[in-house]
C-alpha positions as CSV (number, residue, x, y, z in Angstrom):
1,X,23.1,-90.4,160.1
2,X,20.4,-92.2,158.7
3,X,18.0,-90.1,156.0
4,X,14.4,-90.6,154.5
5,X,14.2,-91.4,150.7
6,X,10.8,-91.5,149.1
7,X,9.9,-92.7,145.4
8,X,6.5,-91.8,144.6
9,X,5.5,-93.2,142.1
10,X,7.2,-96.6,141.1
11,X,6.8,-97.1,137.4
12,X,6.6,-99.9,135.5
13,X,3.6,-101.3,137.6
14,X,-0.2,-101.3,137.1
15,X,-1.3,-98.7,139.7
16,X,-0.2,-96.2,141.7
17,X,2.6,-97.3,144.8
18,X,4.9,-95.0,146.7
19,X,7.3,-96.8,149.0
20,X,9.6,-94.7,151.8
21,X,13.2,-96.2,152.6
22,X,14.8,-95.4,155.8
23,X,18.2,-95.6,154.6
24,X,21.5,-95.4,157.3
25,X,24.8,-93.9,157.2
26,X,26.1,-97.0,155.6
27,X,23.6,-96.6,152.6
28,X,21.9,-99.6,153.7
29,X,18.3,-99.5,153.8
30,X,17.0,-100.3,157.6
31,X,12.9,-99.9,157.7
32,X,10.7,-99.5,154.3
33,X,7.4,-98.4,154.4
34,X,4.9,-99.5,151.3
35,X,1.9,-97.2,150.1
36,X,-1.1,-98.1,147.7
37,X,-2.0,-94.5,147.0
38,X,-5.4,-94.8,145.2
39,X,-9.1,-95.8,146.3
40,X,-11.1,-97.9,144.0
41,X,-14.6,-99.1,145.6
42,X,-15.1,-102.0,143.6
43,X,-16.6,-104.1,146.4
44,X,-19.1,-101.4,147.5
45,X,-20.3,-101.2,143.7
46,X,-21.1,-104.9,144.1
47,X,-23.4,-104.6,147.2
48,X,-27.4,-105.8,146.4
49,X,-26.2,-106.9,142.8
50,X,-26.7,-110.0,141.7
51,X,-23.7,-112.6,141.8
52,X,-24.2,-113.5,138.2
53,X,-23.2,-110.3,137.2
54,X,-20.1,-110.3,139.7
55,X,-17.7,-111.8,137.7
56,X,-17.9,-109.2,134.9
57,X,-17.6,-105.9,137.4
58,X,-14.7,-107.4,139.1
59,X,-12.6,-107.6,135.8
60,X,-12.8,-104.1,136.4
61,X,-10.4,-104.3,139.3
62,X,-7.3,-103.8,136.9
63,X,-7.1,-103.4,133.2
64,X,-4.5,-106.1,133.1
65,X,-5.1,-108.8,135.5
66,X,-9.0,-108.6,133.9
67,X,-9.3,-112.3,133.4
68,X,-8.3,-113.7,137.0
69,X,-10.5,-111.7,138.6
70,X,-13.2,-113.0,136.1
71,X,-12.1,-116.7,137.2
72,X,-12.1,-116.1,140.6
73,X,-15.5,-114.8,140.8
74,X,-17.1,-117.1,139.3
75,X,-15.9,-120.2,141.5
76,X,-16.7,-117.7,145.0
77,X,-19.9,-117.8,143.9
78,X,-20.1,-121.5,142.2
79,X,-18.6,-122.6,145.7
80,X,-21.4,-120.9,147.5
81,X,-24.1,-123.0,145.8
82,X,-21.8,-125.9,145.4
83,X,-21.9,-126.0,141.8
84,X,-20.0,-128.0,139.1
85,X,-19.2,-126.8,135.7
86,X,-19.1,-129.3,133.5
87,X,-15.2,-130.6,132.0
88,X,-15.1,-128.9,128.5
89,X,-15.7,-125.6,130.6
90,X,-12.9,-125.9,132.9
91,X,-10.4,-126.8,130.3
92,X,-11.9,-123.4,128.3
93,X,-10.8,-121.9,131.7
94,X,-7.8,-123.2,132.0
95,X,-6.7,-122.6,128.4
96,X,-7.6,-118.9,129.2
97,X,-5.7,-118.5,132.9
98,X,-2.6,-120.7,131.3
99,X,-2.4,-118.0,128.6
100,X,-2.9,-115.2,130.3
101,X,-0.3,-116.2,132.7
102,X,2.6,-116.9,130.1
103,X,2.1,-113.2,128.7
104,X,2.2,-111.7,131.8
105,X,5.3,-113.8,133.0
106,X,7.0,-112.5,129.0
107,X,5.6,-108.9,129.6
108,X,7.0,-109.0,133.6
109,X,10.5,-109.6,133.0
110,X,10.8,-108.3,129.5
111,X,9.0,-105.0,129.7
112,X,8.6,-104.4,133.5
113,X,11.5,-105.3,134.7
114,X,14.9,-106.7,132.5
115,X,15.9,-102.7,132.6
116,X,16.5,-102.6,136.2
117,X,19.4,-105.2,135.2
118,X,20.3,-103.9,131.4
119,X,21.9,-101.1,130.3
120,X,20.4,-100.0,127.5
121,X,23.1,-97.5,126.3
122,X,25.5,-100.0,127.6
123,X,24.8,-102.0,124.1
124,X,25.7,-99.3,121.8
125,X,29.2,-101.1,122.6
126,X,28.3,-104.2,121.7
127,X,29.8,-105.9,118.7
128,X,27.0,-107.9,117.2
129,X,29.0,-111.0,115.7
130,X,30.0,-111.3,119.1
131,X,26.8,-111.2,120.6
132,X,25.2,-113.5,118.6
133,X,27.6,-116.1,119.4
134,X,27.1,-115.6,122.4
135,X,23.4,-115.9,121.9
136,X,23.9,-119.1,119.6
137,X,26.1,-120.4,122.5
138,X,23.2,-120.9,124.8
139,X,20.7,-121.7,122.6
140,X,18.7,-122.3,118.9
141,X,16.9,-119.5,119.1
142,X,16.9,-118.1,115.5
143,X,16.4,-114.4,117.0
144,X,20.2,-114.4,118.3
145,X,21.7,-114.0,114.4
146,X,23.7,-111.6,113.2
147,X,21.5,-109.7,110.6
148,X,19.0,-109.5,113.5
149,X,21.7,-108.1,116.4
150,X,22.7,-105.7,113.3
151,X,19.4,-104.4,113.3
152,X,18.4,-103.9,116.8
153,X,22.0,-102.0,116.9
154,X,21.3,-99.3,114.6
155,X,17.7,-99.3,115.0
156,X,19.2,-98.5,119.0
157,X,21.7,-95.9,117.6
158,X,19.2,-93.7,115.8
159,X,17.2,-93.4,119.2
160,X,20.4,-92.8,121.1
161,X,21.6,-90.4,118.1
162,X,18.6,-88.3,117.9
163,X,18.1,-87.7,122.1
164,X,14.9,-89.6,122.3
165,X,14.9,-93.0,123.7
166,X,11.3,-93.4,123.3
167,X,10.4,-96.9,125.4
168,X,13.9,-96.8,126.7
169,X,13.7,-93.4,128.1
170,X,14.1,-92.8,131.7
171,X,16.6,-95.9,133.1
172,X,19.5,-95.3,135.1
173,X,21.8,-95.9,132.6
174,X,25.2,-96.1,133.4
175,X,24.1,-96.8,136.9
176,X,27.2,-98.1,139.1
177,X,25.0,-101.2,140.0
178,X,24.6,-102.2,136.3
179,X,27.1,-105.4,135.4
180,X,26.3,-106.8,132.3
181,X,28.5,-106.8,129.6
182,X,27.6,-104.6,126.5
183,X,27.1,-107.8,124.4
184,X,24.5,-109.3,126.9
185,X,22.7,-106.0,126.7
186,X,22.7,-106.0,123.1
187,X,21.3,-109.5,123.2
188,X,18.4,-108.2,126.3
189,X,17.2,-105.5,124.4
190,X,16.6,-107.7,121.2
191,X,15.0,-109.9,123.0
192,X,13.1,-107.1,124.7
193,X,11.9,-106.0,121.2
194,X,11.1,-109.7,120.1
195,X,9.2,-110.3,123.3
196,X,6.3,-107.7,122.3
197,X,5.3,-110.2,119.4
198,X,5.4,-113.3,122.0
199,X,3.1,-112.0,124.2
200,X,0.7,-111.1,121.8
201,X,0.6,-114.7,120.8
202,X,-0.5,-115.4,124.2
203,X,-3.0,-112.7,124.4
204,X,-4.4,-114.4,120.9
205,X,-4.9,-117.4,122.8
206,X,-7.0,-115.3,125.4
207,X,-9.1,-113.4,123.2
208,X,-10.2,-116.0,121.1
209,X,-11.1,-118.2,123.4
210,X,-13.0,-115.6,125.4
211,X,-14.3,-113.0,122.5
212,X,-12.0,-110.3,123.6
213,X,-9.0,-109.1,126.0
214,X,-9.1,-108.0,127.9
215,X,-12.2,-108.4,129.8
216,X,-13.0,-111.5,128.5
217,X,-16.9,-112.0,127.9
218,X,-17.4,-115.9,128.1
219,X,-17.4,-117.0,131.7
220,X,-20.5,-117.5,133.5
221,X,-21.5,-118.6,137.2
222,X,-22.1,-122.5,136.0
223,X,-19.6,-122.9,132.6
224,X,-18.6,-120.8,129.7
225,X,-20.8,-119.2,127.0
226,X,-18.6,-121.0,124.8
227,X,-20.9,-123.3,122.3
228,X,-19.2,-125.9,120.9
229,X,-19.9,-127.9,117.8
230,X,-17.8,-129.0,114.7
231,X,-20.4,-127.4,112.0
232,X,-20.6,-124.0,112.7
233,X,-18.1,-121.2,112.4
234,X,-20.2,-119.0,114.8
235,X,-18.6,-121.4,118.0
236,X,-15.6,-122.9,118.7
237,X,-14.7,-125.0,116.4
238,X,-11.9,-127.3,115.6
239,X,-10.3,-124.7,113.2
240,X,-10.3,-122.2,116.1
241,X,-8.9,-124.7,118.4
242,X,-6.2,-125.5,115.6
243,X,-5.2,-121.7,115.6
244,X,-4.8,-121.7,119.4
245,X,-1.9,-124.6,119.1
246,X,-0.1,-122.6,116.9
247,X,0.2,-119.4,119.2
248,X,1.1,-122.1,122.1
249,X,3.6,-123.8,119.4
250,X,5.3,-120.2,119.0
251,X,5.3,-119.1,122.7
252,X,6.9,-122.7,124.0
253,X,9.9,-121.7,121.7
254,X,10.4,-118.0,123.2
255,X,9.7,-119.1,126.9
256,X,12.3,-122.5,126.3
257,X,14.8,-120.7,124.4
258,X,14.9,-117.3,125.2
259,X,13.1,-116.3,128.8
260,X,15.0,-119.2,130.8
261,X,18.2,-118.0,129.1
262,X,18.0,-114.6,129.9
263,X,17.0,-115.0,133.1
264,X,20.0,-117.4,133.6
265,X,22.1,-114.6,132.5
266,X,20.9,-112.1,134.7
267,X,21.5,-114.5,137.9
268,X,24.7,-115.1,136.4
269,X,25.9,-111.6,136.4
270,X,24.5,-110.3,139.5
271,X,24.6,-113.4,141.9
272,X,24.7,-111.3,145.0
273,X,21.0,-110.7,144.5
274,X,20.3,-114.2,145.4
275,X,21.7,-113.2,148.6
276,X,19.4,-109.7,148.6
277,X,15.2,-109.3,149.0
278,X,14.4,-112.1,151.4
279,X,12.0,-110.4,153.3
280,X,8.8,-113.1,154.7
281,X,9.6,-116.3,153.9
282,X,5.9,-117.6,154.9
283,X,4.7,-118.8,151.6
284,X,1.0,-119.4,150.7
285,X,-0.6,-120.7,147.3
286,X,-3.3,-122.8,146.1
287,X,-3.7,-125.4,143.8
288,X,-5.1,-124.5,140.2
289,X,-6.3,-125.6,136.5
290,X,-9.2,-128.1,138.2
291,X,-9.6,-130.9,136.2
292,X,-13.3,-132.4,137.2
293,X,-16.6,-130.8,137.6
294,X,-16.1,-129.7,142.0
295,X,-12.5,-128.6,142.1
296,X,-11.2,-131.7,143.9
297,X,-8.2,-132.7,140.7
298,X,-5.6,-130.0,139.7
299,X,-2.6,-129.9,137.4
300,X,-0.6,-127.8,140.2
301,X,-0.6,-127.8,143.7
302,X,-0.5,-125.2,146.6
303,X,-0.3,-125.0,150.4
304,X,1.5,-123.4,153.1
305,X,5.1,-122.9,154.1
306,X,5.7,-121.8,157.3
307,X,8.8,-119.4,157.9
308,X,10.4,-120.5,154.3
309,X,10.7,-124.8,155.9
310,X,9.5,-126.9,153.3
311,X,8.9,-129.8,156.2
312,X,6.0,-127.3,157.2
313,X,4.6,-127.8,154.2
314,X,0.7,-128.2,154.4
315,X,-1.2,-128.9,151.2
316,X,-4.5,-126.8,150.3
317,X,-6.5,-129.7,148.3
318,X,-9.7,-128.5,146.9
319,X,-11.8,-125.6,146.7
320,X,-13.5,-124.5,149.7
321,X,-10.6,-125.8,151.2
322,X,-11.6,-125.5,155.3
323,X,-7.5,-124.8,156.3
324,X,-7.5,-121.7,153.6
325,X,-10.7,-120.5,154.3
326,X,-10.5,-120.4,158.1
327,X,-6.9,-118.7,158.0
328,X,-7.3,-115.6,156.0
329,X,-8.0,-112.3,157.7
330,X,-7.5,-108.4,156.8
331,X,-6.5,-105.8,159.5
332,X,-6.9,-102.4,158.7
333,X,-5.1,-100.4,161.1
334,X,-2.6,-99.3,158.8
335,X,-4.7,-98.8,156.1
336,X,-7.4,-95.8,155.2
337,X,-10.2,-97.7,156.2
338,X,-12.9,-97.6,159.0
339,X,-11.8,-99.6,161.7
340,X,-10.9,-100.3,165.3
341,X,-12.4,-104.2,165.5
342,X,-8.9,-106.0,164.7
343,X,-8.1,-108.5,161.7
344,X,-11.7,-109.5,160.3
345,X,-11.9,-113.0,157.9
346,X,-13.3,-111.7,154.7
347,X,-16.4,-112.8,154.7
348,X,-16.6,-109.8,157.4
349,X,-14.8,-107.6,155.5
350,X,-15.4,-104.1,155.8
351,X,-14.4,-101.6,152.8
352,X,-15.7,-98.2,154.5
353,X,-12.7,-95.6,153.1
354,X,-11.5,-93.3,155.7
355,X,-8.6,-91.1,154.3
356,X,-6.5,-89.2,156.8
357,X,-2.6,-88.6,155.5
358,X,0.6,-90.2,155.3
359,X,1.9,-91.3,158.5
360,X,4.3,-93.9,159.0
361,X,3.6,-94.5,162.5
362,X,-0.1,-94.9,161.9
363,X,-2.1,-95.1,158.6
364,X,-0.2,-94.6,155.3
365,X,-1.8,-96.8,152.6
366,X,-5.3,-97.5,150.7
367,X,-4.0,-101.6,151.4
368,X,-5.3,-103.5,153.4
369,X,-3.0,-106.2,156.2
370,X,-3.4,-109.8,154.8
371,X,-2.2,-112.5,157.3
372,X,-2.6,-116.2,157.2
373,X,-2.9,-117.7,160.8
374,X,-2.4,-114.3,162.1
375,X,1.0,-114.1,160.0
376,X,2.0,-111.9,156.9
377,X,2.8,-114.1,154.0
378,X,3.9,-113.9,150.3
379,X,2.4,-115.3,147.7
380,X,3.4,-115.8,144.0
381,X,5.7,-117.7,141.6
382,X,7.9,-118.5,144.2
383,X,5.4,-119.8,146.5
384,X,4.2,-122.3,143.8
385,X,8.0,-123.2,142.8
386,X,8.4,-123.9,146.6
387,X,5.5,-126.4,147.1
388,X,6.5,-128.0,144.2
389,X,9.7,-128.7,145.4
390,X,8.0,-129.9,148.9
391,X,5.9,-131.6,147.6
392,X,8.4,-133.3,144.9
393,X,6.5,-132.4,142.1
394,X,8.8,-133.6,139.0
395,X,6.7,-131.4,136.5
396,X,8.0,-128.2,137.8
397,X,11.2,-129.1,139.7
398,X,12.9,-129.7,136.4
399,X,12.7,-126.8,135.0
400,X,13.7,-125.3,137.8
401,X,17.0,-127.5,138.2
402,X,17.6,-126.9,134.3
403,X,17.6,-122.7,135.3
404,X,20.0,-123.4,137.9
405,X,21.9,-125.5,135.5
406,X,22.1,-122.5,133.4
407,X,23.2,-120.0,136.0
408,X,26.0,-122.5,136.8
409,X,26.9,-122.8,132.8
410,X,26.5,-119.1,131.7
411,X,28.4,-117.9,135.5
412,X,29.9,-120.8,136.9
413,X,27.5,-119.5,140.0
414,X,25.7,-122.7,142.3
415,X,22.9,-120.8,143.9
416,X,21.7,-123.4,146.3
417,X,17.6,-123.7,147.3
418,X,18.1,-120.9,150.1
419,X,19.5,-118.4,147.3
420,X,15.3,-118.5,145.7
421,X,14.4,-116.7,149.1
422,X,15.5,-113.9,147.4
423,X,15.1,-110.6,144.3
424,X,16.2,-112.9,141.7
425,X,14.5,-116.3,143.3
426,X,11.6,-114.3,142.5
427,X,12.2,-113.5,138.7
428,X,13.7,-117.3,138.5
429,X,10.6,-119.0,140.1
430,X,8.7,-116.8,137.4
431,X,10.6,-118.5,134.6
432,X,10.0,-121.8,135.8
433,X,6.2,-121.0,135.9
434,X,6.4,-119.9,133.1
435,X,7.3,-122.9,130.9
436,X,5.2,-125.0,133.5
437,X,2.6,-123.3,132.1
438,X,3.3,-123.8,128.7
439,X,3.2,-127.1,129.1
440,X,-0.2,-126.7,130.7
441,X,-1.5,-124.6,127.6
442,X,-0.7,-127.9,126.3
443,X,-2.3,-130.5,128.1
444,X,-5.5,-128.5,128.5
445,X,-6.0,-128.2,125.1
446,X,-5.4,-131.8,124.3
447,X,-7.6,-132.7,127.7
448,X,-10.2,-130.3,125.4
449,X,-9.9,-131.9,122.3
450,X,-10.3,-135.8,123.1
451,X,-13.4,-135.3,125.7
452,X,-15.2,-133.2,122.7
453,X,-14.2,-136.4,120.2
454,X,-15.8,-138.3,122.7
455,X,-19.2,-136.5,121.9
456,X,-19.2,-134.0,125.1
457,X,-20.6,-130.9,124.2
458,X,-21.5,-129.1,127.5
459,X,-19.7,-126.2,128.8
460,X,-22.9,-125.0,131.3
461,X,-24.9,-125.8,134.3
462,X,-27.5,-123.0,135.7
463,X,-27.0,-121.9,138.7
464,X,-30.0,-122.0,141.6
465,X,-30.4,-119.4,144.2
466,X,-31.8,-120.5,147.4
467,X,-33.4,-118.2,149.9
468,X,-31.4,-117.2,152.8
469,X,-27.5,-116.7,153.3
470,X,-25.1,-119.0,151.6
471,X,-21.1,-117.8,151.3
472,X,-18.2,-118.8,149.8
473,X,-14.9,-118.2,148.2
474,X,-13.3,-118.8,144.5
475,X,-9.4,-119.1,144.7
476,X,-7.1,-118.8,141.6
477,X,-3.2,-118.9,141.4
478,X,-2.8,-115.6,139.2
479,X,0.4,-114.5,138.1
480,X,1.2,-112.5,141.0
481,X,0.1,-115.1,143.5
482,X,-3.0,-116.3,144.9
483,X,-6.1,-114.6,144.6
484,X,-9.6,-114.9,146.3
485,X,-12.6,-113.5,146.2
486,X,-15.0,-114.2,149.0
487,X,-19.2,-113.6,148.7
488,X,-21.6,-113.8,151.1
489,X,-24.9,-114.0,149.2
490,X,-28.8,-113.4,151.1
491,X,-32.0,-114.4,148.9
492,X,-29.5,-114.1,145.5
493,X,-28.4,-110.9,146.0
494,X,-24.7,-110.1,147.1
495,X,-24.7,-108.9,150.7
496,X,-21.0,-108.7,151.1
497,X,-18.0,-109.0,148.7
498,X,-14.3,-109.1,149.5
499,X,-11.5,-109.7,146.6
500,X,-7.8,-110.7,148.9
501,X,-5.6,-110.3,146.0
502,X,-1.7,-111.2,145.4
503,X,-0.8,-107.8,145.7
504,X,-2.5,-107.0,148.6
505,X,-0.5,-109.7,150.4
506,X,2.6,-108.4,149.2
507,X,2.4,-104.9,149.2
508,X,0.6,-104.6,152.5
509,X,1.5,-102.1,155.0
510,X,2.1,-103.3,158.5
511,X,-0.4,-105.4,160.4
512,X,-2.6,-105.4,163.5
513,X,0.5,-106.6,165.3
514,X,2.8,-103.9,163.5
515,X,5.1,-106.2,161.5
516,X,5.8,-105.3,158.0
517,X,4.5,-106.6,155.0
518,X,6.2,-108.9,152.4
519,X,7.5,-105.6,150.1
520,X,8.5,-103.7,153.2
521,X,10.6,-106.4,154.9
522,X,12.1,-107.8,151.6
523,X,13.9,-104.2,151.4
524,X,15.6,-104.0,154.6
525,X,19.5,-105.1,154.5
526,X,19.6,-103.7,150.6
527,X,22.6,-102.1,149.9
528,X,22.3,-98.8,147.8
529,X,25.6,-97.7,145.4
530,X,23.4,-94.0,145.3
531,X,20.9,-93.5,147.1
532,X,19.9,-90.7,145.2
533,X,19.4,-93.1,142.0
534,X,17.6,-96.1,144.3
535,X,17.5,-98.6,141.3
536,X,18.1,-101.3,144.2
537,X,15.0,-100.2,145.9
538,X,13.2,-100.8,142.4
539,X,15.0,-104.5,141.7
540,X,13.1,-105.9,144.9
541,X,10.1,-104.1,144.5
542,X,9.2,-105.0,140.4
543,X,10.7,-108.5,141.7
544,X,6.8,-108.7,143.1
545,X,5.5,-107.7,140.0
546,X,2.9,-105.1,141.7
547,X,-0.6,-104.7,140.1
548,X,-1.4,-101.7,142.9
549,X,-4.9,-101.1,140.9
550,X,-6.5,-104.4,141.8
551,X,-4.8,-104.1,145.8
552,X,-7.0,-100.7,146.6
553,X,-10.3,-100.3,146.7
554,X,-11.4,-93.9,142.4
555,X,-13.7,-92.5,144.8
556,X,-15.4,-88.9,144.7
557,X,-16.3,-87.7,148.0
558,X,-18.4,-84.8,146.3
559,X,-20.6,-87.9,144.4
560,X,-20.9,-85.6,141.5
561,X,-22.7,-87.9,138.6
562,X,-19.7,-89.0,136.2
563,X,-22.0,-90.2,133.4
564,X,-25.4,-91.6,132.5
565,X,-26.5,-94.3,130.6
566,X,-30.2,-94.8,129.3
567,X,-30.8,-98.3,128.8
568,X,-33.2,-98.8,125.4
């Protein structure tokens, strides 16, 4: 007899997501049901505001993901005018994205997910001379030594000892689905620890490049605000620049020595999850990190996959690319919206809330119904990692065959290119982003530093408005997968704004024609040791990495004034 289990909320996200599990006899889950379960409004804010000012109410979307919404505002309306930015300002970009990218990637698997695979309390067995050589084993990283494994031991004891687990609090410890040995925990939840100071590296990258984070303050419709010049410490200058390799010096070590390790070890242990979470295999992305003034030269590619064959592989080359922009649409029959005219293209878009209640069989979710030629699709790492491999692109593909060489060394486990369709194909193709864009980080900054020898200073062009309707749409590969924002703009005001983020593709609730969304289908056939203690359910779904809060669109129905601010 099958039975209805509900998790409301899932942690270890940004936002608020419930998700219902139909779950059989067998303890197999056979239908899933995903629900964004907050209203934001961001797009009605926008509404008869200027687009200059778009980029910098959008960040307000999330307060994580505040920099790719920044991005990809800025290009919606820069395509709309058909407007360059000049080279020095789309390496500043890049350098920003690239960053903020690598420390979501180390704060995803370390902190928002690696304890749906570790035990933490498991470790407390752990001897730590043989941990570290294990650690030392698989690579150089000076982290994996013995004083340090001491450390993190009986720094872990006195937590466990005095009944708070602070950060660790909460995990289904001693879960029957939990495999790793005690050492390779002891070694996870150093690196755990160590992975707080990585990311802040990359976070140092962000802020001074773009005068805070998050919510950067230096893009602008046109360039960056960004003055350059080599006699002034008020700008960016070459010392600042010469700070920023350092912090991409240090991260390249973690991400090369540590993050592709660990997540090696994790495949290795659990390879059945390579065989779990498959879900839609229709993959979309888009290329990214532009390297000329129009957005026709990119370090990356992206393109569509069509029912997870890489021979369907058709490449998205520029921006305002005509085969994205005429194959995006949102339904909202599922969804707490206003609706009853069928799948609109974004530049359509409606974002008129209509609340009712929960109900499977109708609406159940403040997120809208994505589809790309009228099909759900999924988006993220492993839609990138997948072009990359149809498209033969050496750059990425290496690292990728170096992680599987890893899962074969630490495991003695092949896990063949169908085994990436899959929970852990998802945290693998992350991995593999994630040095890719290390080595970005890399190249932008030198691209940055030879075209200022050169004498280029510029990092602006001003915008024109013209009178009448113009539209278009910024794209942006963001952590979580490909983002858009689409603006339709009427004598330089903004007369419709829609954002179609990663998480709205994934974590959308059925469509117009009622089939399920990339979350929902990725958790039917998942076996369950308890379903009282799901911690399955929440291995697929963190897989995603959901960001809920930029998917929805706080409302107050009452409008009672919130605050007021005079301006002087």
């Amino acid at each position: 007899m099958s039975k209805r289990i509900t998790i409301d909320p899932i942690t270890r996200i940004e936002g608020h997501l419930r998700i219902d599990c139909e779950v059989g006899a067998d303890n197999t889950v056979s239908a899933a049901w995903a629900s964004g379960t907050m209203f934001r409004g961001v797009e009605q804010i926008l509404l008869g505001r200027d687009p200059r000012d778009a980029w910098a109410i959008t960040q307000r979307f999330c307060g994580v993901c505040t920099t790719v919404h920044a991005i990809a505002s800025v290009r919606a309306v820069e395509n709309a005018l058909d407007l360059g930015v000049p080279k020095n300002a789309q390496y500043i970009r890049n350098l920003m994205i690239a960053a903020h990218a690598v420390h979501d990637e180390i704060v995803h698997f370390y902190h928002l997910s690696a304890l749906d695979w570790v035990d933490v309390v498991s470790a407390l067995k752990a001897d730590p001379v043989k941990a570290s050589q294990l650690g030392e084993s698989l690579s150089t990283w000076p982290g994996n030594g013995v004083p340090e494994l001491k450390a993190v031991h009986e720094r872990l004891s006195k937590l466990v000892g005095s009944g708070q687990l602070g950060i660790f609090a909460n995990g289904y410890w001693g879960h029957p689905a939990m495999k790793l040995p005690p050492e390779v925990n002891l070694l996870a939840v150093a690196h755990y620890l160590q992975a707080l100071d990585v990311q802040r590296k990359a976070n140092k990258i962000v802020a001074i490049l773009g005068s805070k984070t998050p919510h950067i303050q230096n893009v602008a419709v046109g360039g960056v605000s960004n003055p350059i010049a080599l006699n002034s410490q008020s700008v960016l200058t070459v010392e600042r620049l010469l700070a920023i390799k350092e912090h991409i010096d240090a991260v390249k070590t973690f991400v090369n020595d540590v993050y592709l390790v660990d997540v090696a070890a994790v495949a290795a242990f659990y390879p059945e999850w390579t065989t779990y979470g498959k879900g839609i295999t229709s993959y979309l992305s888009c290329p990214d990190f532009p390297l000329d003034e129009k957005g026709t030269q990119f370090e990356t590619a992206g393109g569509f996959i069509a029912g997870g064959r890489l021979e369907t592989f058709k490449p998205i080359v520029k921006f305002g690319d005509t085969f994205l922009r005429e194959g995006v649409a949102e339904s909202v029959k599922h969804a707490w919206y206003q609706g009853g005219k069928g799948p609109l293209h974004p530049y359509r878009g409606e974002t008129n809330a209509q609340y009712t209640d929960f109900d499977a069989g109708g609406k159940y979710s403040w997120v809208k119904s994505p589809t790309f030629q009228g099909e759900p699709a999924q988006v993220g790492p492993l839609a990138r990692v997948l072009a990359a491999v149809a498209t033969k692109d050496v750059a990425i593909t290496r690292h990728l065959e170096k992680l599987l060489g890893l899962i074969d060394t630490v495991g003695k486990v092949k896990v063949p290119l169908e085994g990436l369709h899959s929970t852990l194909g998802r945290h693998a193709a992350r991995a593999v982003m994630c040095q890719r864009n290390v080595e970005v980080l890399e190249s932008q900054w030198q691209r940055l530093i030879d075209n200022i020898s050169k004498g280029d200073a510029a990092t602006f062009n001003a915008p024109v408005f013209p009178k009448g309707e113009v539209q278009g749409f910024g794209i942006h590969e963001a952590p979580r997968g490909l983002l858009s924002h689409w603006v339709v703009i009427e004598d330089g005001v903004i007369k419709n704004y829609q954002a179609v983020v990663p998480t709205t593709w994934n974590a959308a609730p059925r469509n117009e024609r009622d089939q399920a969304g990339p979350y929902e289908a990725s958790l039917v056939g998942t076996p369950l040791a308890d379903p009282e203690r799901p911690l399955e359910v929440l291995r697929t779904v963190h897989s995603f990495d959901p960001c809920l809060a930029c998917a929805v669109h706080l409302t107050d129905v009452t409008r009672r004034p919130i605050v007021k601010v005079k301006a002087l």
